[in-house]
Residue, then its C-alpha position, 0 to 999 in steps of 0.5 A: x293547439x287547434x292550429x297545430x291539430x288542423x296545421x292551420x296557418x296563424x300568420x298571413x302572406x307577408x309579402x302581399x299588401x293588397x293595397x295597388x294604385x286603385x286602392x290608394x286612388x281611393x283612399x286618397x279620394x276618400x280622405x280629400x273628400x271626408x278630411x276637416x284639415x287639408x293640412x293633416x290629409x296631406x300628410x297621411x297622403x305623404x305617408x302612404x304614398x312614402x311608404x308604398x314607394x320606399x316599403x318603409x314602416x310608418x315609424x321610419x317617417x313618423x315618430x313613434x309614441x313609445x321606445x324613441x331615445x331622448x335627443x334623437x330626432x327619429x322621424x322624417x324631417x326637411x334635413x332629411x329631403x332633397x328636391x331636384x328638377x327633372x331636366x328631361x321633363x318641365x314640371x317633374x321632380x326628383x325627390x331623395x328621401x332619407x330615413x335615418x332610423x328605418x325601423x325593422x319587423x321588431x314588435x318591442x318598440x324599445x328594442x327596435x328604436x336601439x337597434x338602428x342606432x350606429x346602421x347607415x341611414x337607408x336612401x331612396x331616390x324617387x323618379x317623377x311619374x311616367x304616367x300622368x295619370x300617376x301624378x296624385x302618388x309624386x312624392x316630389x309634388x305632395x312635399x313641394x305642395x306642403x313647403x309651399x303652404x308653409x312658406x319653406x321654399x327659398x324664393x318661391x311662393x307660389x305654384x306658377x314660380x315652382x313650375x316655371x322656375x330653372x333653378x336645379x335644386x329646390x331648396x326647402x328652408x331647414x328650419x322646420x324640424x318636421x314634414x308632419x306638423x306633429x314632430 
């Protein structure tokens, strides 16, 4: 009623984040610096970075607590990755993420997990960084990074193998269901 009354605005500016590269810089910083598990920062980091260059909800990567349907693997998964090199750049990669339950702007968990069920699953192809000073936010670099903790990479083990290597494709071993250690 106060709202209507002094045509108050109940709602921010939907297409404003407020959060740029400086703001993860930090937050990525801050969590390195305070985190007891590099292995579950790691993975917030992915998230973040995932969702501020794709601008996907955080319940198209992870899985959500409540709604999901039984026997569908909702949330990002090593199937769901592929991993090039860069031909024009040693060391770069080129990543391909696809998110097969991309969740929309529904509140009802319930109504939004049914509504992706038959629609094409949402592709996106991230280029390495330009910048070297982008390098914390690669995608491509915060996977092979975790593959490579969790011995995932065929015929790879260690970081000199990966950047030194000529193979095209990385090849990630499927048999790990999840990216997050908690799917």
């Amino acid at each position: 009623m106060a709202a209507r009354k002094y045509n108050l605005s109940l709602h921010g500016v939907l297409n404003r984040t407020h959060v740029g590269l400086a703001e993860l810089r930090q937050l990525i910083d801050q969590d390195m610096v305070s985190t007891p598990r590099i292995e579950l920062a790691e993975q917030h980091q992915l998230a973040w970075c995932i969702g501020r260059v794709c601008a996907v909800r955080p319940g198209s990567i992870g899985r959500p607590e409540k709604g999901s349907a039984p026997g569908r693997l909702q949330f990002l998964a090593w199937r769901d990755v592929t991993i090039t090199r860069s031909l024009d750049e040693p060391g770069m990669f080129i990543v391909k993420l696809v998110f097969r339950n991309a969740k929309g702007g529904n509140v009802d968990l319930q109504k939004a997990s049914e509504t992706n069920v038959n629609k094409k699953p949402l592709e996106c192809v991230i280029m390495p960084p330009k910048n070297q000073h982008n390098l914390i936010f690669s995608i491509a670099h915060r996977l092979l990074i975790i593959a490579l903790r969790r011995d995932l990479i065929v015929g790879i083990k260690t970081i000199d193998e990966l950047l030194e290597g000529h193979q095209y494709n990385i090849l990630v071993r499927k048999s790990m269901p999840s990216i997050s250690c908690i799917g």
